[in-house]
Every structure is written in structure tokens, then in C-alpha cells.
C-alpha positions in Angstrom: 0.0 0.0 0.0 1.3 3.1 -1.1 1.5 6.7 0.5 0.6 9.7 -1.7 1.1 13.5 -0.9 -1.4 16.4 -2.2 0.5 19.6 -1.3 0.1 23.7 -1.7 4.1 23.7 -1.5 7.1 22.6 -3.2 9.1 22.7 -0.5 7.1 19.9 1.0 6.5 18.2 -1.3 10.3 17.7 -2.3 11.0 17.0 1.4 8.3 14.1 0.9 9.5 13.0 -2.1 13.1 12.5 -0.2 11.7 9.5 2.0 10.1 7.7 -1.3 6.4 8.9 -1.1 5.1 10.4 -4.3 2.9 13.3 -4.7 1.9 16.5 -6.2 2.1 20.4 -5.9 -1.8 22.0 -6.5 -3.0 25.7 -6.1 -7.3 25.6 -7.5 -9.8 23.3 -6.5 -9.6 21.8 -10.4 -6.0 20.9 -9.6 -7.5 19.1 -6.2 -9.9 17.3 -8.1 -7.8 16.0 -10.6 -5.4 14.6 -7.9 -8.1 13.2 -5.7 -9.7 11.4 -8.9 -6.1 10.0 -9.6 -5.5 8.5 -5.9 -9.1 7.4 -5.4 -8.9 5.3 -9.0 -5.2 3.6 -7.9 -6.0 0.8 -5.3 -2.0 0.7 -4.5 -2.7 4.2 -2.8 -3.8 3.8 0.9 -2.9 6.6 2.6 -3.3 10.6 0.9 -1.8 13.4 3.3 -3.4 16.3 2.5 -2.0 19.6 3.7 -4.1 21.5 6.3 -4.3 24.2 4.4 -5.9 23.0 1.4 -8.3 20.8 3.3 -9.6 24.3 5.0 -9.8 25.7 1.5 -11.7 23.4 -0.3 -13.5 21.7 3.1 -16.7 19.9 0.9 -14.4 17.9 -1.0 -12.5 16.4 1.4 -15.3 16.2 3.4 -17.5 14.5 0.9 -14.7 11.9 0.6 -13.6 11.1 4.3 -17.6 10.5 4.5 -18.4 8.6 1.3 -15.0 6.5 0.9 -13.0 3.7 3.3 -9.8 4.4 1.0 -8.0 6.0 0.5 -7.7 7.1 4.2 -6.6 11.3 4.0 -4.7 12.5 6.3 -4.5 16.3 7.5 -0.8 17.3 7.7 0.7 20.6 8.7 3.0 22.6 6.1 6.4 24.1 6.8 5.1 26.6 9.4 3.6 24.5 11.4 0.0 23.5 12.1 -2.9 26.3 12.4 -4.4 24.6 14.8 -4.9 26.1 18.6 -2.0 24.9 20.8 -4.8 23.1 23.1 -6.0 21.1 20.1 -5.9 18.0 21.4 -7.2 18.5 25.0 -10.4 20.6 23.3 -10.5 17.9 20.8 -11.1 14.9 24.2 -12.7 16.9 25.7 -15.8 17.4 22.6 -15.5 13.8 21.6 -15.9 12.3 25.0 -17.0 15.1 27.9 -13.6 14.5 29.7 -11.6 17.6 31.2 -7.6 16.3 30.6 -5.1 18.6 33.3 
């Protein structure tokens, strides 16, 4: 099972492309679409990591597919800079899913 990576940035994607998982740079929804099309049709690919930013740009897409689709499993990955997530992400995140206060 193969790893694929769907990027907004060339510097990640050649950092990715390093370690052996393949990928590609895109900048409009069309390019997204065309890339999602491409993994979702190759059974080889298991795993898409999707960077965080483009998953907040183009949310019903990714959405759609995470709902509608066992594989390929996509996976939100920070870029470069870091994650834009709050730094008690996790805790918050607990503390929704299952009503329990951590620290």
C-alpha cells in the first residue's frame, strides 16, 4: 500500500518526495480534483496526506470523501510553518469527543 502526498508547496513536497512517497504540488480546486480522482482510482494508494491548508480551503471535497470512501484514508498534515491549529488542540479535541476535562 502506497503513500501519496497532495500539497500547496514545493518545499514539502520535495522533502516528501526524499523518503520515497510520491505526490503533487496543487493551487485551484480543479487541480485538487484532478489529484483526488487520480489516488481514489489507484487501489496501491492507501494513505493521501493532504496539507491542512488546502483541506480548509476546499473543506466539501474532502469532506465528501472522508464521509463517502474507506480508502484512501486522507490524512491532514501541517505545512512548513507548522499547524494552524490552537496549541490546546488535542485537549479541546477529548474533551468534545468524550466530555472529559484532561489537566
Amino acid at each position: 500500500m502506497k503513500i501519496y502526498l497532495i500539497s500547496d508547496n514545493v518545499d514539502t513536497h520535495t522533502g516528501m518526495r526524499l523518503v520515497g512517497v510520491d505526490g503533487a504540488v496543487v493551487h485551484t480546486l480543479d487541480e485538487l480534483r484532478v489529484q483526488l480522482d487520480k489516488v481514489i482510482s489507484d487501489e496501491d494508494i492507501g494513505i493521501v496526506l493532504i496539507m491542512e491548508k488546502l483541506s480548509k480551503q476546499f473543506p466539501d471535497i474532502i469532506k465528501e470523501i472522508k464521509l463517502t470512501r474507506n480508502l484512501p484514508l486522507l490524512v491532514e498534515i501541517p505545512d512548513r510553518h507548522g499547524t494552524g491549529r490552537s496549541k490546546d488542540f488535542l485537549t479541546a479535541y477529548v474533551r468534545e469527543a468524550i466530555g472529559v476535562k484532561l489537566g
